[in-house]
C-alpha positions in Angstrom: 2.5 15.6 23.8 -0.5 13.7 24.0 -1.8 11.8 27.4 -3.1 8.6 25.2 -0.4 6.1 24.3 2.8 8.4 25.4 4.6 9.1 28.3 2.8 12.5 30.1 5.1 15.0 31.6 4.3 16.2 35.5 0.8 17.2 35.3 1.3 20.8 36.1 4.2 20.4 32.8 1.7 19.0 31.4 -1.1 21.3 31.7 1.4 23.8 30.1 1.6 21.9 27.2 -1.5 21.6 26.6 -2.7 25.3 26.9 -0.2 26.3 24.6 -1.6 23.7 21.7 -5.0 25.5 22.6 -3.7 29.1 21.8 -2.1 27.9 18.4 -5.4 26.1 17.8 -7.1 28.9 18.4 -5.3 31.4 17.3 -5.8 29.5 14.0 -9.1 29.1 14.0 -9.4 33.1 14.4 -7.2 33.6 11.1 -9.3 31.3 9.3 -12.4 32.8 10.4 -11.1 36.1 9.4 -9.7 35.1 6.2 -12.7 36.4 4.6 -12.0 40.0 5.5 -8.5 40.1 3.6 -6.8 38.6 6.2 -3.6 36.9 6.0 -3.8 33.4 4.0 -3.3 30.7 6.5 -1.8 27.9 5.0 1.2 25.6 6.1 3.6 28.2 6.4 1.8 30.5 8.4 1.2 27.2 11.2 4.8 26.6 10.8 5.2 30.6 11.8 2.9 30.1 14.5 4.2 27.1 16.0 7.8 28.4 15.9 6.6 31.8 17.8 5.1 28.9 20.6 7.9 27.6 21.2 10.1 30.3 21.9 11.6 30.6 25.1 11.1 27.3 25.4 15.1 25.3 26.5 14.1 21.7 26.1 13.9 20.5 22.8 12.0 17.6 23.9 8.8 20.7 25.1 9.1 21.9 21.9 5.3 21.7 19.9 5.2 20.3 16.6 2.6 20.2 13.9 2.1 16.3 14.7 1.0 17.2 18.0 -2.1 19.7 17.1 -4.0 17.0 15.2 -4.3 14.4 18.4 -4.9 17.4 20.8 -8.0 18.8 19.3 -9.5 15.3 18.3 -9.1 14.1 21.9 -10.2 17.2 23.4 -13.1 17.3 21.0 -13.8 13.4 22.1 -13.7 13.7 25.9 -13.8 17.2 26.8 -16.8 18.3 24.9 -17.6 21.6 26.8 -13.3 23.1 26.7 -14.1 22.0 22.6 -17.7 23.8 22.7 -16.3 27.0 24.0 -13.7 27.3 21.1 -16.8 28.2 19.0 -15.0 26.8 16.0 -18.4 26.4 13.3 -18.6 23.5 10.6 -16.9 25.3 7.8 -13.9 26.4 9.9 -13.3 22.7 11.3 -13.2 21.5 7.9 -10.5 23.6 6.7 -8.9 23.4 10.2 -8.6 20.0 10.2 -6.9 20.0 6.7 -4.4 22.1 7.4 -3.6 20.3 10.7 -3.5 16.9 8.8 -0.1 15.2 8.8 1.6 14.2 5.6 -2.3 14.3 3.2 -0.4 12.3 0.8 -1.3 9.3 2.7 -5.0 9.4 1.7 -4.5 11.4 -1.7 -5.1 8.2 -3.5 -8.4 8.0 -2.4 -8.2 5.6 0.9 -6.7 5.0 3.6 -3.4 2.9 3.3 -2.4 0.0 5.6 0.6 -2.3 5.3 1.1 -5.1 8.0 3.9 -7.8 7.5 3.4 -11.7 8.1 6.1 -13.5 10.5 9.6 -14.5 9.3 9.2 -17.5 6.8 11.3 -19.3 4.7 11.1 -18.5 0.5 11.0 -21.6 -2.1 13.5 -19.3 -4.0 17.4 -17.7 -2.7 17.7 -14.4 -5.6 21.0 -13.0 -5.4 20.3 -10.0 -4.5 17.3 -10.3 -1.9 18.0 -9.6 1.8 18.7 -12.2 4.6 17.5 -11.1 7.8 16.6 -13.5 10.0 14.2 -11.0 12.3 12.3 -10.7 8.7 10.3 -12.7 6.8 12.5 -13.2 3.4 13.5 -10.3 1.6 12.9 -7.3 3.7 15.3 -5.9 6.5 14.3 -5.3 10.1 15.0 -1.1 9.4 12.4 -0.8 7.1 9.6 1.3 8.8 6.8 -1.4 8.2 9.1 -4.0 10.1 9.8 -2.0 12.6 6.2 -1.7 13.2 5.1 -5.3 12.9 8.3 -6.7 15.1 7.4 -4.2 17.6 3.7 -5.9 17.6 5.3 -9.8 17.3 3.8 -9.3 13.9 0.0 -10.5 15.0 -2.1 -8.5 12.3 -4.5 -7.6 14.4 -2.1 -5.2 16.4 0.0 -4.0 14.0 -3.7 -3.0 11.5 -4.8 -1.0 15.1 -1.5 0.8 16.3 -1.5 2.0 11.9 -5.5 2.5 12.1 -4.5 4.9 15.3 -1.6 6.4 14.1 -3.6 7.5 10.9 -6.5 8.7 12.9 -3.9 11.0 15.0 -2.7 12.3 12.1 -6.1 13.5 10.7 -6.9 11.1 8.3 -10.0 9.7 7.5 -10.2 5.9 7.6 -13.5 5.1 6.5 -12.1 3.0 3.4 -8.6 0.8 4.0 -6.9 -0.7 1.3 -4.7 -3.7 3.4 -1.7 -4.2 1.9 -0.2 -7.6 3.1 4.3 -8.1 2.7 6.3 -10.3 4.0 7.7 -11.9 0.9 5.4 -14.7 -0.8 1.9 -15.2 0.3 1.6 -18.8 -1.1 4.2 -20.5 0.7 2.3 -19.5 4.3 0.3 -22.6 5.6 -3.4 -22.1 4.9 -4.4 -22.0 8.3 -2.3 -18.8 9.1 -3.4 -17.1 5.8 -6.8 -17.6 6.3 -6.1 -16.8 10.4 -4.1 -13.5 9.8 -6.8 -12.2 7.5 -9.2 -12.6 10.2 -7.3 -10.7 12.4 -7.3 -7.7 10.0 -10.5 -7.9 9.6 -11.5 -8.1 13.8 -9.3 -5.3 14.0 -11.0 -3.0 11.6 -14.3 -4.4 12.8 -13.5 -3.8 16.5 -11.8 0.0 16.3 -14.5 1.9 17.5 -15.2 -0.1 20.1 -12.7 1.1 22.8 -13.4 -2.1 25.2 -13.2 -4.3 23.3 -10.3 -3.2 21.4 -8.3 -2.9 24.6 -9.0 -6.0 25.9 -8.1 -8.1 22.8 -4.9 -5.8 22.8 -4.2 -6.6 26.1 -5.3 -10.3 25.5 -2.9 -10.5 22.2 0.5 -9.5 24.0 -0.1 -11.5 27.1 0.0 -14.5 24.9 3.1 -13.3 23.3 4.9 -12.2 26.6 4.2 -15.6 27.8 5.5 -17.2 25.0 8.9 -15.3 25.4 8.7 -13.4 21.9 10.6 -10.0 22.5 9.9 -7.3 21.0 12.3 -5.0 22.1 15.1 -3.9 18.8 18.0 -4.7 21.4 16.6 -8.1 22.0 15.5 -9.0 19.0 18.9 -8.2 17.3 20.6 -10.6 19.9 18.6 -13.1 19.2 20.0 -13.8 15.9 22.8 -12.4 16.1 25.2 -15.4 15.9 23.1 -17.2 13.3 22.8 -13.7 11.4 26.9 -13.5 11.5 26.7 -17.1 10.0 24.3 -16.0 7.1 26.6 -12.8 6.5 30.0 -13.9 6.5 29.7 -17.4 5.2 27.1 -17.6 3.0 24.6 -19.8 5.5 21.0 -19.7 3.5 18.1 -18.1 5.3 16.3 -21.7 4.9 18.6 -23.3 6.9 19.0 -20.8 9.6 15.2 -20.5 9.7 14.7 -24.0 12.0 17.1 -23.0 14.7 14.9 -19.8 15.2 11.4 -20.2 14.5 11.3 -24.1 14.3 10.4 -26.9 16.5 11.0 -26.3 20.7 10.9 -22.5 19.8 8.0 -20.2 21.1 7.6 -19.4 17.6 5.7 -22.9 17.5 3.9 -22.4 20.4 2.0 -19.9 18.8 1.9 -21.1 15.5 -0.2 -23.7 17.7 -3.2 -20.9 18.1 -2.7 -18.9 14.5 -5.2 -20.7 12.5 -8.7 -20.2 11.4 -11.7 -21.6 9.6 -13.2 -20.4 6.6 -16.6 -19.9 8.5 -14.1 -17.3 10.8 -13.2 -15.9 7.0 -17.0 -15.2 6.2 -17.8 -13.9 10.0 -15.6 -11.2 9.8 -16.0 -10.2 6.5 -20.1 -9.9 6.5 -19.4 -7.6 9.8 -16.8 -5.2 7.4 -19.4 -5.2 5.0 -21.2 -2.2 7.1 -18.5 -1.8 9.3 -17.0 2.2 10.0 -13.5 1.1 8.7 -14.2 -0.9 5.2 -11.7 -2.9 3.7 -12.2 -1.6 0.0 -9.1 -3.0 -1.4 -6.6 -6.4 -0.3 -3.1 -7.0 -1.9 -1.3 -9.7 -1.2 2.6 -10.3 -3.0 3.8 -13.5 -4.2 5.9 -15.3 -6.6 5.1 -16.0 -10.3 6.3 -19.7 -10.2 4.1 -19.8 -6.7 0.6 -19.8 -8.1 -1.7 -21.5 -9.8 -5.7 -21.2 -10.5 -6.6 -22.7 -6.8 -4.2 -20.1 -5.1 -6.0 -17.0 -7.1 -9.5 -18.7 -5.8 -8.2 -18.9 -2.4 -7.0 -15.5 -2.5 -10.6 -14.1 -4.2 -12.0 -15.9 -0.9 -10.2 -14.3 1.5 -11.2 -11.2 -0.1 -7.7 -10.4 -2.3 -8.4 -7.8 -4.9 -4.6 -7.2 -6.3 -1.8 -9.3 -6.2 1.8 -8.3 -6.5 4.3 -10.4 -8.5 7.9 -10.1 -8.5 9.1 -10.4 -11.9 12.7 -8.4 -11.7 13.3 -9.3 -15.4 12.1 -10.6 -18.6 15.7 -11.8 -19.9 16.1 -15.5 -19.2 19.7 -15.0 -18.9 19.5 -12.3 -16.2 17.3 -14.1 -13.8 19.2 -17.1 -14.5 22.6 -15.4 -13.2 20.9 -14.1 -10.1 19.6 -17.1 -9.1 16.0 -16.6 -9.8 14.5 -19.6 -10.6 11.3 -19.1 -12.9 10.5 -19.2 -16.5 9.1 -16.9 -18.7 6.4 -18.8 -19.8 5.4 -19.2 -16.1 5.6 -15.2 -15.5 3.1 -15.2 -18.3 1.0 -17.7 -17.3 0.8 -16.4 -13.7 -0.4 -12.8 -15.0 -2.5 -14.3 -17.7 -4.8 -16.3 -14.6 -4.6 -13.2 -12.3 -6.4 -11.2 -15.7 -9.0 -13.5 -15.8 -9.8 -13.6 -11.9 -10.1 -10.1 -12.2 -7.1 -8.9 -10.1 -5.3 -6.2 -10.3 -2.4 -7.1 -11.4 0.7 -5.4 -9.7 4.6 -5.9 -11.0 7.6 -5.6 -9.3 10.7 -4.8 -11.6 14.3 -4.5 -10.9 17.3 -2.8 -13.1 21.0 -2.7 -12.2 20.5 -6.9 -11.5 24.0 -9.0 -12.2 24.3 -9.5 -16.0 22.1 -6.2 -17.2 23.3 -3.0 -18.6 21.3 0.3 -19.0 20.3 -0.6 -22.7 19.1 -3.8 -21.9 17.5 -2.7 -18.8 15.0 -0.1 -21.0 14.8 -2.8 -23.4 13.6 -5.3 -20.9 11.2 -2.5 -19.8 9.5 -2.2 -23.1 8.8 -6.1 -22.9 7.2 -5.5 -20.1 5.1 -3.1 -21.1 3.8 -4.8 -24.5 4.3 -8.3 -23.5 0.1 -9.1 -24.5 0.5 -12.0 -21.4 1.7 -9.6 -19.2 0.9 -5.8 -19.4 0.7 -5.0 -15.9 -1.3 -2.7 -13.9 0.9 -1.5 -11.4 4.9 -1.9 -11.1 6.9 -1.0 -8.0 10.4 -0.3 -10.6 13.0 -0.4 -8.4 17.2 0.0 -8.9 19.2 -3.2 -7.5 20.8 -1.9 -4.3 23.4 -4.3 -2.3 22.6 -5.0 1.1 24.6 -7.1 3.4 24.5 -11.2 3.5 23.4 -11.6 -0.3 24.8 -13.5 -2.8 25.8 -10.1 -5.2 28.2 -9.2 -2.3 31.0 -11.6 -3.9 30.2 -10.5 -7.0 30.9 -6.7 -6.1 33.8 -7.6 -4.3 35.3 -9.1 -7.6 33.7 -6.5 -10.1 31.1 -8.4 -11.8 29.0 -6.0 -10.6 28.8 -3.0 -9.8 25.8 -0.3 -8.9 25.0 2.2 -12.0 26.0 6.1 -11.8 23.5 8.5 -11.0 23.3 9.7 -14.4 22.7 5.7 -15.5 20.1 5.3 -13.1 18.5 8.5 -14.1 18.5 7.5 -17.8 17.3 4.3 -17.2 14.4 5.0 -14.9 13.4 8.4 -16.8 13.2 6.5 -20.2 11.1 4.0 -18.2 8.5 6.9 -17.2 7.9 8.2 -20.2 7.6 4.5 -21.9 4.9 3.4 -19.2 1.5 3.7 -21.1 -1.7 5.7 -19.6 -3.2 2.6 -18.0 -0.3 2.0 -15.8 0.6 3.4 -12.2 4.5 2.8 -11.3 3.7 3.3 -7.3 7.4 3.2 -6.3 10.8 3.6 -7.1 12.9 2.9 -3.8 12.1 0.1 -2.0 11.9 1.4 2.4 15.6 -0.2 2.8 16.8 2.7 5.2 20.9 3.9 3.5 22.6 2.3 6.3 21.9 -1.0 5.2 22.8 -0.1 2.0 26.2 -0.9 1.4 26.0 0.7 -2.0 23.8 1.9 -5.0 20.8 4.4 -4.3 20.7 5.8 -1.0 18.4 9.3 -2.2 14.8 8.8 -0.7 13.8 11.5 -3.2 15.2 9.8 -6.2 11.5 9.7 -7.9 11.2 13.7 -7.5 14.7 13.5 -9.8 13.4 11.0 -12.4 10.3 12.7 -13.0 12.0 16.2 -13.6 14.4 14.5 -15.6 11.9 12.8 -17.7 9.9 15.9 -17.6 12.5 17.4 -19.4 12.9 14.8 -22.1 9.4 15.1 -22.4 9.0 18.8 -23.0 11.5 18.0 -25.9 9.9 15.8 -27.6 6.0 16.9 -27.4 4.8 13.8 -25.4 3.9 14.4 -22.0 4.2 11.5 -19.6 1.0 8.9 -19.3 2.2 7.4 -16.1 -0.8 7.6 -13.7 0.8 8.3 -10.5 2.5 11.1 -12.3 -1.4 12.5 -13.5 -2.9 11.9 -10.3 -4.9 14.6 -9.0 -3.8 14.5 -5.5 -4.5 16.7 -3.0 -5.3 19.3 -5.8 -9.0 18.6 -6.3 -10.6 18.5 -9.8 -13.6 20.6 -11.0 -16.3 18.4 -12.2 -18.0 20.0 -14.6 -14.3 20.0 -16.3 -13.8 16.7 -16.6 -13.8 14.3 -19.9 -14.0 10.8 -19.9 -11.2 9.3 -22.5 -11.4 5.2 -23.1 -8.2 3.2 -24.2 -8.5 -0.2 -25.5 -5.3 -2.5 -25.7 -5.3 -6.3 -26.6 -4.0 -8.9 -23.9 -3.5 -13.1 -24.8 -6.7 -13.3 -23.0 -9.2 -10.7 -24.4 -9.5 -7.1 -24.9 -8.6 -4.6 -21.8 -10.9 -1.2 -22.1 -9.1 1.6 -19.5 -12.3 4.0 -19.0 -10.5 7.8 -17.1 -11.9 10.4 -16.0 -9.4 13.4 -17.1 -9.3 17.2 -16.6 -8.2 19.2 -19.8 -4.9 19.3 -18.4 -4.9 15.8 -18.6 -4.6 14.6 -14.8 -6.9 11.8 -14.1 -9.7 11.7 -11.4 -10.8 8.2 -12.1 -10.5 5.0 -13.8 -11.7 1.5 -14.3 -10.6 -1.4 -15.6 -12.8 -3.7 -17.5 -11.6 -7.0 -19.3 -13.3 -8.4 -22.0 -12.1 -12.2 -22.0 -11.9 -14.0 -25.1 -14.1 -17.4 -24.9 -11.3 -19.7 -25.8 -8.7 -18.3 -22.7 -11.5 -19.8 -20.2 -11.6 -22.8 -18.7 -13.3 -25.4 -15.6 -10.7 -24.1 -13.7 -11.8 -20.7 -13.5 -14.3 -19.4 -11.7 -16.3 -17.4 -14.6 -18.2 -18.5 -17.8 -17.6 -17.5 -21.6 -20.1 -14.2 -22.2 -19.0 -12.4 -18.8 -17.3 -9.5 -18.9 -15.3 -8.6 -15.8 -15.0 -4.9 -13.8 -11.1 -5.2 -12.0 -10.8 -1.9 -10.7 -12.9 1.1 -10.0 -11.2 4.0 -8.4 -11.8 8.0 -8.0 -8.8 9.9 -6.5 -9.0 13.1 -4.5 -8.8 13.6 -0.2 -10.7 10.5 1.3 -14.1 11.4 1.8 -16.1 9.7 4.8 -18.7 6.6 3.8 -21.9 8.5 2.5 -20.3 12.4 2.6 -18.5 14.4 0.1 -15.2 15.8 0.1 -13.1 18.3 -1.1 -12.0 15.7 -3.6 -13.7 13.8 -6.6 -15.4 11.3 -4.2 -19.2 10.9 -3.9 -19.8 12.7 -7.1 -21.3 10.3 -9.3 -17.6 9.9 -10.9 -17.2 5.9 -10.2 -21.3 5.7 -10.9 -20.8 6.6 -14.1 -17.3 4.7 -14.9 -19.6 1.5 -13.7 -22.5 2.6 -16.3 -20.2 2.8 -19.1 -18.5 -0.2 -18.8 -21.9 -2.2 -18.4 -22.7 -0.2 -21.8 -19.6 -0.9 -23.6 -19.7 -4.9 -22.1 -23.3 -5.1 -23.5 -22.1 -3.8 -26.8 -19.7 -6.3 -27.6 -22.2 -9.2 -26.8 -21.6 -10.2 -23.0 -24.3 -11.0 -21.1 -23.3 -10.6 -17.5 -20.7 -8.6 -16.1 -18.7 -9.5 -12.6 -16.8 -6.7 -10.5 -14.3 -8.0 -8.1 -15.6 -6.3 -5.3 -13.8 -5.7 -2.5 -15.5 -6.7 1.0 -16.0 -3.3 1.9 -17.1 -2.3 -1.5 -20.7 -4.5 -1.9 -23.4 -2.5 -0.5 -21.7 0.2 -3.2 -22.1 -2.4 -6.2 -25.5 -4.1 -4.4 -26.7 0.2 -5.0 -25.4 0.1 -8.7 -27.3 -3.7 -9.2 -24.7 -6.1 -8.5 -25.4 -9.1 -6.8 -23.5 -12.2 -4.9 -22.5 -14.7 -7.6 -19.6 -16.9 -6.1 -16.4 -15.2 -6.0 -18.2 -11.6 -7.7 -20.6 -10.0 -7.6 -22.8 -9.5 -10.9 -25.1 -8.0 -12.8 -26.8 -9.1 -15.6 -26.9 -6.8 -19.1 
């Protein structure tokens, strides 16, 4: 409905449109300002009543207004029409509760930042898991459906435009985007040549860096797909389907491995060459961009990057703490030897612990992924496995993505579903596995997802529900009503888009044991028991350090620091937790509790967005960290 980036509609049409946005803008704007008197409460249903009284009359579908369609109206009408936005006399403290109810799915940025995933180019994986997708149009394991893909093969998957058509699209939506946490997929991060890794995080970073500057922006757009037109990269889902479509038949119906399809599409005499010719950096290109996001309006204050266990050693974390990585997610699927030995996933345990014991000590966040329903397990050795996880002293993760084995066409579990060796759980076997997995998770750890975005038609089966975590935390809700014990899980304490009253708030410390050291999880907590904030500090024992690492015995390290609530803009306050002293005071604590136990430095792995915070707090540059002295 908007002129910039869609089709118009004749400019008289048009013009229509746009008037009747204004009224339901304004007619808004009047309820809130009258809300005071006893008016009518205007909240989401009320626009929904309002929009729905717009567009009657109205034939076309297609004319119909939407609530996605209000946000990009008044913020462009605000930007270049400044005297039709002056005339709407709509005063600060009516904009700021306009804009929230006009904001677009405020989940997004519930977290506290602004979240953007981008996807590297299709690449071959060291390892072939039974159960991991094949698509050819994807880099290993994800499927071309998924909405992430979709967005990055639209863009040829150059970072730089997929990070600003997301950066946009949030922006539309009503979002602040002051502070981005980059989340990089596209299968294992490792096996990339250096040059593009170190290449396509320059490119997120110029594209952060250069989003406010409209002419510039556009012209390295416009720049960007020329080279990729030229090369004869489509881009189009039609195209891009035929493209591989007779390898892809290959892969699917007789068992042809992604790695040896991969040449005949993206290798030599392929324009997928050409341009791997012009996808490479320098560190010194690393650096540049980064010292410019360091006061930049859209700071990068958090960088995940997934990879394999078996795929990483001390120089791959210090390569990824240079590039500016702050979390890295690991696919583990399964602690039972057996298991990941029947579905073809070749790593040991030992390695798995090894691989999250050196991300601890780097100071990453360290993020798990987790599958149940794989070939060989059962719903009691699926919690089983779960618990391992969970008090495994290696491994004790962070974060897990926890997901339910699903079968998608061209994998290896196909034959085994066609003979019955496996087969997908029942609802009420998922459900029991996945609730008893909730309420075991302990209060330090977030499970972020429990579906993976595999859309249901390429599902051929097991769970097609996209609201299947809404029905394991009711479930385990219940259980947990039963027996006394609410659930610790931190997405499931989050505060949200709820808000948390200060004055309220406790801060709880819980220390577990690791092989390494001693982990202290410092929250922030209302009496209810939902959390507002948390860090993570690490207390590594003397003896689990070595030359290879980049810190010395006596330093303590800060991993995480994070207050939830709406995303407040760099240097305001919200309606949220943010900006009001809660992350100050996490920091203080930890340097208290550090200088307690005998350390006599402690490092924070600061994000690149994130050191002028830690620089206030009196942090300094010290290699890979920053650091302050106790």
């Amino acid at each position: 409905m908007q002129a910039t980036g869609q089709d118009r509609h004749a400019p008289l049409q048009y013009e229509v449109m746009e008037s009747r946005l204004e009224q339901i803008i304004l007619r808004v704007a009047a309820e809130l300002r009258a809300e005071g008197d006893g008016a009518q409460h205007v909240g989401d249903k009320r626009l929904a009543a309002l929009i729905r009284q717009a567009n009657r009359g109205i034939a076309r579908n297609e004319d119909h207004l939407a609530k996605k369609h209000l946000m990009p109206f008044y913020l462009r009408v605000k930007a270049e029409e400044p005297d039709r936005w002056e005339s709407w006399g709509i005063a600060p403290e009516t904009e700021q509760r306009l804009l929230r109810l006009l904001q677009v799915k405020p989940r997004r940025t519930a977290s506290g930042v602004a979240t953007i995933s981008v996807i590297t180019k299709p690449w071959p994986c060291a390892s072939d898991c039974l159960y991991c997708p094949n698509d050819l149009r994807m880099p290993k394991s994800y499927v071309a459906d998924e909405p992430a893909c979709q967005r990055a093969e639209r863009n040829w998957f150059d970072p730089y435009l997929q990070t600003a058509a997301r950066l946009r699209a949030l922006r539309e939506m009503g979002h602040v985007t002051d502070k981005v946490e980059l989340i990089i997929l596209g299968g294992s991060w490792t096996d990339y040549p250096a040059d593009y890794r170190r290449w396509f995080i320059v490119e997120l970073f110029r594209a952060l860096n250069e989003a406010d500057n409209a002419q510039l922006a556009d012209a390295s757009t416009t720049a960007r797909r020329a080279l990729y037109e030229a090369a004869g990269i489509p881009r189009d889902d039609d195209a891009c389907a035929q493209r591989v479509a007779r390898i892809q038949q290959r892969v699917n119906r007789e068992g042809f491995s992604y790695n040896r399809a991969f040449p005949e599409l993206y290798g030599d005499g392929t324009p997928w060459q050409d341009i791997a010719a012009w996808q490479t950096a320098c560190w010194d290109d690393v650096e540049r961009q980064h010292a410019a996001n360091e006061e930049g309006a859209h700071r990068v204050v958090g960088l995940v990057v997934e990879t394999r266990p078996d795929a990483v050693d001390a120089q791959a974390f210090a390569d990824m703490r240079r590039l500016g990585a702050t979390k890295v997610q690991m696919g583990i699927q399964s602690l039972d030897a057996n298991i990941l030995e029947a579905n073809r996933r070749v790593v040991s345990i030992n390695a798995i612990r090894r691989a999250f014991e050196l991300a601890r000590l780097f100071g990453f966040k360290t993020h798990a992924h987790f599958m149940v329903n794989l070939l060989g397990a059962c719903p009691a050795s699926d919690k089983a496995d779960y618990l391992r996880l969970m008090h495994d002293p290696a491994l004790v993760p962070d974060e897990i993505k926890l997901y339910p084995c699903a079968l998608v066409d061209g994998t290896g579990l196909v034959a085994h579903f066609k003979n019955e060796s496996w087969r997908p759980y029942t609802e009420d076997e998922l459900m029991d596995v996945l609730s008893s997995d909730l309420m075991a998770t302990p209060a330090y750890c977030r499970v972020s997802r429990m579906i993976r975005d595999i859309p249901a038609n390429d599902i051929l089966v097991g769970n097609k529900k996209i609201n299947l975590r809404q029905m394991v935390e009711e479930e385990a809700e219940r259980h947990a009503a039963e027996a006394g014990a609410p659930i610790a899980e931190i997405r499931h304490r989050e505060i949200s888009v709820d808000g948390a009253d200060v004055d309220e708030l406790r801060l709880d410390e819980i220390a577990y044991a690791t092989t390494v050291g001693e982990e202290v999880f410092l929250q922030w907590v209302t009496p209810a028991g939902r959390i507002a904030g948390f860090l993570r500090l690490s207390l590594p024992h003397d003896d689990a350090l070595d030359s290879e690492l980049p810190i010395e015995p006596g330093e303590a390290m800060i991993r995480e620091v994070h207050v939830y609530g709406q995303v407040a803009g760099l240097h305001r306050t919200s309606g949220g937790a943010q900006h009001r002293g809660l992350g100050r005071s996490l920091v203080e604590r930890a340097c208290e509790i550090a200088r307690e136990r005998g350390y006599h430095a402690i490092n924070v792995i600061s994000a690149v967005g994130t050191r002028g915070y830690y620089r206030n707090l009196g942090f300094e540059n010290n290699g890979l960290y920053q650091q302050r002295r106790l």
